[in-house]
N, C-alpha and C positions, 0 to 999 in steps of 0.2 A: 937898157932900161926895159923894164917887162911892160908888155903891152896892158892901155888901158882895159876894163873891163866896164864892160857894156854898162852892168848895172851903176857906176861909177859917173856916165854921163848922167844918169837919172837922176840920182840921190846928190848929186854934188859934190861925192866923195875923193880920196884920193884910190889911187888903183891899188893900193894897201890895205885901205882902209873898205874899199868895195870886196878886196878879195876876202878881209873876214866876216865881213857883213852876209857875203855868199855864202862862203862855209855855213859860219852860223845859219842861215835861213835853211840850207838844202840840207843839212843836216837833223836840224827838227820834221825837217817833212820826211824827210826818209833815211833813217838812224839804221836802219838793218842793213843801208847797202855799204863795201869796203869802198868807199871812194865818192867823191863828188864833186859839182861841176862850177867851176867861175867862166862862164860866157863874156869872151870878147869879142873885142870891135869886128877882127877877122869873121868870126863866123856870121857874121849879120844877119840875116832874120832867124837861121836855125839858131844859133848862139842866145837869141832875145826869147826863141820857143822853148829853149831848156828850165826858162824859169816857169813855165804850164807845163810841167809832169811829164817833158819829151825825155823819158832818158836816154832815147835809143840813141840821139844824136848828142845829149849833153856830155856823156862818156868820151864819145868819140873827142868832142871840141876839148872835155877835160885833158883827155891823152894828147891831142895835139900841142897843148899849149905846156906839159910838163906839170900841170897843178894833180897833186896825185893826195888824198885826204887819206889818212888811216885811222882806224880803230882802234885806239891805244890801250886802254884801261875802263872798263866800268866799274863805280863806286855803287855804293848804297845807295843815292839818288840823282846822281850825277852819272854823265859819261864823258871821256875826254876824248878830243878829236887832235889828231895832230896831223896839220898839212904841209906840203913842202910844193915850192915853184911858189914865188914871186916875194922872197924873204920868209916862206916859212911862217909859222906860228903856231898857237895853242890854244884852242876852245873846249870851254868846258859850259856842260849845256843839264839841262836838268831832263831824268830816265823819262823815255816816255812812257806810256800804258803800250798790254800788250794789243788793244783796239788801237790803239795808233800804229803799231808796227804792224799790225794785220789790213787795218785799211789801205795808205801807204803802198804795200804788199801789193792789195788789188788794185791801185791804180797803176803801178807798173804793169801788174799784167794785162790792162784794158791797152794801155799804150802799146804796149806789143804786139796784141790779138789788131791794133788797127794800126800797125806797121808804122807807130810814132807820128801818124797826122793827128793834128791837133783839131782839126777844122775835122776831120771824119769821128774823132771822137764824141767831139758836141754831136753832131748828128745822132750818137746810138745812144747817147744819154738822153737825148729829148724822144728816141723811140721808145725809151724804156719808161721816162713821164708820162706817154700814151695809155702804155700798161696802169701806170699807177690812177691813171685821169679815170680810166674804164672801171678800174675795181672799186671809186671812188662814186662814180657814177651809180654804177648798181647798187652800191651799199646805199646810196640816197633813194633810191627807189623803194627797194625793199624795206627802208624805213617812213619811205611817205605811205605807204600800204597799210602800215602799221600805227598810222594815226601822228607820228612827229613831222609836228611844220618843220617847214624849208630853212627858215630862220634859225631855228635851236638844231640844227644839224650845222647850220656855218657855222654855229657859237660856238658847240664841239670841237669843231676841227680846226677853230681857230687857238683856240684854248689847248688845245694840242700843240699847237706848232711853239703854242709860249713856250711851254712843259719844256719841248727839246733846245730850245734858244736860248732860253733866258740864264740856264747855267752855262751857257759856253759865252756869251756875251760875257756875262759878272765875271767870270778866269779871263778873260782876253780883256776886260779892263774898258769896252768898249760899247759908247752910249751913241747909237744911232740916231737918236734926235738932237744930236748935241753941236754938230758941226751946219757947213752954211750949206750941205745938198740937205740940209732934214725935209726940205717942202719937195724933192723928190723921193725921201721914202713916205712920205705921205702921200704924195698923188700916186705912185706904186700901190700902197695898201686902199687906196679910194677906188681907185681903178678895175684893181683887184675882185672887191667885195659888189662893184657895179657887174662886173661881167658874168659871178653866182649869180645878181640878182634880176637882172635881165635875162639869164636864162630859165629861171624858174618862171618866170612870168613870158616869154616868150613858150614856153611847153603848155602853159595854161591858155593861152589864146588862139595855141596854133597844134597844128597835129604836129607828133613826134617827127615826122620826117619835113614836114616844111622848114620846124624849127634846124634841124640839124642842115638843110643845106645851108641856111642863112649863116650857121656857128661856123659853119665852116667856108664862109668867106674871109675870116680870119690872115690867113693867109694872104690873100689877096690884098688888104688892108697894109697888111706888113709889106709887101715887094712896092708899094705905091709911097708907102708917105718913109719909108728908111730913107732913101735918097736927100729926102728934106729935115729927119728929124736927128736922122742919124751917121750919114753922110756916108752910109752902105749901100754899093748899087748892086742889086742881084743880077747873078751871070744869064748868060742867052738859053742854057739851058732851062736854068727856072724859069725865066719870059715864056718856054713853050711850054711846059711840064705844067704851071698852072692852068691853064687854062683845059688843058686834058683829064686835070686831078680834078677839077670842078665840073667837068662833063661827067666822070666817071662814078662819084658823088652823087649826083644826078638820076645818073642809072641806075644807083644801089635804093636810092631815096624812093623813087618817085614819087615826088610828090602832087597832090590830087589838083592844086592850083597850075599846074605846068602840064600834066600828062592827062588830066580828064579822065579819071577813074571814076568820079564819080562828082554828082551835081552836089557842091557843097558851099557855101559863102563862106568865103576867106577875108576875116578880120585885118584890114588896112590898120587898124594897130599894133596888131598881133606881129606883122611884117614890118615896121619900125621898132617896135620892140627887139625883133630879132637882127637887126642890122645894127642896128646897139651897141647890141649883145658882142656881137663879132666885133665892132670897132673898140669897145673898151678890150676885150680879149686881147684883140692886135696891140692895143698900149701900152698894156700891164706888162706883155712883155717884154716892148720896145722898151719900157722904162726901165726893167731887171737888166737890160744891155747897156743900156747907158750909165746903170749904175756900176755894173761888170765894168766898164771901159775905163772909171778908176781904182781898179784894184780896193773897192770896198768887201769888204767882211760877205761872207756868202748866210753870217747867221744874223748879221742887222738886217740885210734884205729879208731875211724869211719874217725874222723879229719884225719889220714894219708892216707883211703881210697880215701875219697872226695879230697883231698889234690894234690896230687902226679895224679890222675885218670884226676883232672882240668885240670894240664899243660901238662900232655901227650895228652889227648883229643884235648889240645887248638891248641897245634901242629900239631894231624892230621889233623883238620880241618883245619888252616890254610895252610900247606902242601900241600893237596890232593884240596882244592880249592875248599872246600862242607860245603859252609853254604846258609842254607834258611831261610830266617828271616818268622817266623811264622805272617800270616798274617790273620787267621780266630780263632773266636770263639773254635772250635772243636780241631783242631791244639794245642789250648795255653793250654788247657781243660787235653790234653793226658799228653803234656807234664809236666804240674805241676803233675798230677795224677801217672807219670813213677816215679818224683822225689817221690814222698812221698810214691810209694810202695817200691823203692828202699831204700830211708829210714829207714821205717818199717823192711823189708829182713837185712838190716844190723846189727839194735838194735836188734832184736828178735835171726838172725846169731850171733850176739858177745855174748851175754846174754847164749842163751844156750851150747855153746864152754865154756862158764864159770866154767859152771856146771858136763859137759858130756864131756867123754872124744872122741875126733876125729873120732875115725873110727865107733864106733853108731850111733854117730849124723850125719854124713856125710850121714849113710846110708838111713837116714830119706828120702834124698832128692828121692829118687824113688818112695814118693806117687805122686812126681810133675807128675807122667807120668796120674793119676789119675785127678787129676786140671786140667792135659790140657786140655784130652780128655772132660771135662764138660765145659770147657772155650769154646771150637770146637764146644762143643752142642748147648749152651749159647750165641754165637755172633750171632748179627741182621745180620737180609737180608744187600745186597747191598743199597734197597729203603724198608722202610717201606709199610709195608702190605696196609699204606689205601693211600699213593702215587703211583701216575699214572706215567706209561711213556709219554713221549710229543704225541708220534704216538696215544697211544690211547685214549688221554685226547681230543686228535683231532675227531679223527673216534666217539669216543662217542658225542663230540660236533654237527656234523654233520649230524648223529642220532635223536640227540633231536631237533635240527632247523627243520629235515623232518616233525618230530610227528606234531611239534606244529606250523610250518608256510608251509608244504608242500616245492616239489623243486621250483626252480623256472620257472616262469610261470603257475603252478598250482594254483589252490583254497585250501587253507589253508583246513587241515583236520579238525580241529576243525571246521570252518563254515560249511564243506561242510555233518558235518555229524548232525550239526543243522538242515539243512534243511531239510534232509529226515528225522530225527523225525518231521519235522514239516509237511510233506508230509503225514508221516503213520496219525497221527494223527485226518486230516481233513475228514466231511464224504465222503463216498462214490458219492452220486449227486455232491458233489462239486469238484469232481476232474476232469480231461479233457476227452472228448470220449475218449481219444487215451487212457488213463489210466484204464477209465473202460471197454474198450473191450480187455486192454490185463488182466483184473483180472480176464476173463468169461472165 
């Protein structure tokens, strides 16, 4: 009898009926490779990590167990798979796109570049949400400079995240408010749009660097309440690692309340605002774990982000009476550009929460203090280096009419410096007495 397969305990299935279930699933996810993997009992955790994108060990476990899938035939929209070990059979599965065989593509190769850990690859997925969090950042700066409230930049980029969700939702057939966790994609997306907005008002009450130590207790938040919320206990490593990453934060910050740079009153609200801020931060993404931990949809979580983050934003704005209809170039420019880092922050955010458990990945976020400070290096001048001010596009104009026309009522310098070459030039008898008795 061929041994059960893993997924087979889960689904309820029979080990026949897991084994096409397997094909089937691993063959939509990854159509380009000659073979794929049915994880059983034998290989026990790595066999259960083949179905999270480990291929390095899924092949192996496929080769050991005799299950060998091949590439039969592709049709016009169809492709046939035929597998043999454990009776054999035939899936016929519909062509993917070539964005599906190219992404796919790079998930393998992420899994290779990090040696098929699955727990290492969340980690560099949530380094790279750093990145996206920082470009996200400055795009928000540069647009609060330019007159768009806080508010209609969420709206943006919540309204973005629909754009990309909401046709993958409607082909997957799948309504995120529709089942009995929906009051967790909702406290996700409440959570979510509190942690934007406690930091926006935590930066208006406090200086930039007070606010940022506080954001980034986050962390901290996470390794404290997993245990209880989420029944993940962080290793001895990170027990010390925090508390050196929050010195070192610290050091980067300094902030004027802690280090006495200068005599300044620090807003007692300002500093619960900002602790807030961090704890809804720490939730929103406990909650994306938790929602990760039943294999939910990675676009209803964004969808409930983008979702629930629309009508609360549409509300402040309308409320508070702060909209600016973007009317230049540069403006429309940030603002798509906020949407699609924040975008990127969210898949790259949901994806490594998949993988990693909370209070690791969370800690990731303190290379952002790293991004910034090269984001800080990296912003242009106010005017570009070979732009003039008005004042002295003037004075220089002014300048150059002297050189080349004299002031007025003068003789132009150019002529007047023709004629004394024309003077030296002539001989001497032909110049005026007056000229040759003052050369004597």
């Amino acid at each position: 009898m061929s041994p059960p397969v893993v997924e087979s305990m889960r689904l309820g299935l029979s080990p026949q009926e897991a084994a096409e279930d397997a094909v089937r699933r691993i063959a939509l996810r990854a159509p380009a490779y000659v073979g794929a993997v049915v994880a059983v009992d034998r290989c026990g955790r790595r066999g259960a990590a083949a179905f999270g994108w480990n291929f390095t060990y899924a092949f192996q476990d496929a080769a050991s167990q005799g299950v060998q899938v091949e590439h039969v035939t592709e049709e016009r929209t169809t492709e046939v798979f035929h597998y043999e070990g454990l009776n054999g059979g035939e899936v016929r599965l519909p062509k993917p796109s070539s964005l599906a065989r190219l992404r796919e593509a790079g998930h393998a190769a992420v899994y290779r570049a990090a040696g098929g850990s699955r727990e290492l690859v969340g980690l560099w997925l949530f380094v790279v949400s750093t990145l996206f969090g920082t470009g996200m950042s400055l795009c928000a700066k540069l647009l609060a400079k330019r007159g768009i409230p806080i508010f209609e930049v969420v709206l943006f980029r919540s309204l973005t995240l629909l754009l990309f969700t909401v046709p993958v939702l409607v082909r997957q057939g799948v309504n995120p408010f529709g089942n009995e966790r929906r009051w967790l994609y909702v406290l996700r997306g409440a959570l979510g749009f509190g942690s934007v907005t406690t930091l926006y008002f935590a930066v208006t009450l406090l200086t930039m660097a007070d606010a940022n130590v506080l954001a980034f207790l986050a962390p901290l938040w996470a390794a404290l309440l997993s245990p209880v919320l989420l029944s993940e206990w962080p290793s001895s490593g990170l027990v010390v690692a925090l508390p050196v990453s929050i010195g070192g934060v610290l050091l980067v910050a300094q902030p004027p309340w802690l280090f006495g740079l200068r005599e300044e009153h620090v807003s007692l609200l300002g500093i619960a605002v900002g602790l807030t801020q961090s704890l809804f931060s720490a939730l929103a993404k406990m909650a994306v774990r938790a929602l990760n931990s039943q294999t939910e949809s990675m676009a209803a979580i964004i969808f409930s982000m983008g979702a629930v983050s629309t009508v609360l934003s549409s509300a402040a704005v309308t409320l508070a009476d702060q909209w600016t209809l973007p009317r230049t170039a540069p403006v429309v420019a940030l603002l798509v550009a906020n949407g699609l880092f924040g975008y990127g922050n969210q898949v790259t955010q949901t994806a490594a929460l998949q993988r990693a458990k909370a209070a690791p990945a969370i800690a990731m976020s303190y290379l952002s203090v790293i991004w910034g400070l090269l984001a800080g290096r990296a912003r242009l001048p106010r005017r570009p280096q070979f732009a003039l001010a008005p004042r002295r596009r003037h004075h220089l104009r002014v300048q150059l009419r002297r050189r080349l026309l004299g002031a007025p009522g003068e003789e132009p310098p150019a002529r007047a410096r023709a004629r004394a070459r024309a003077r030296r030039q002539r001989p001497r008898d032909a110049r005026g007495p007056g000229t040759a008795a003052g050369g004597q």
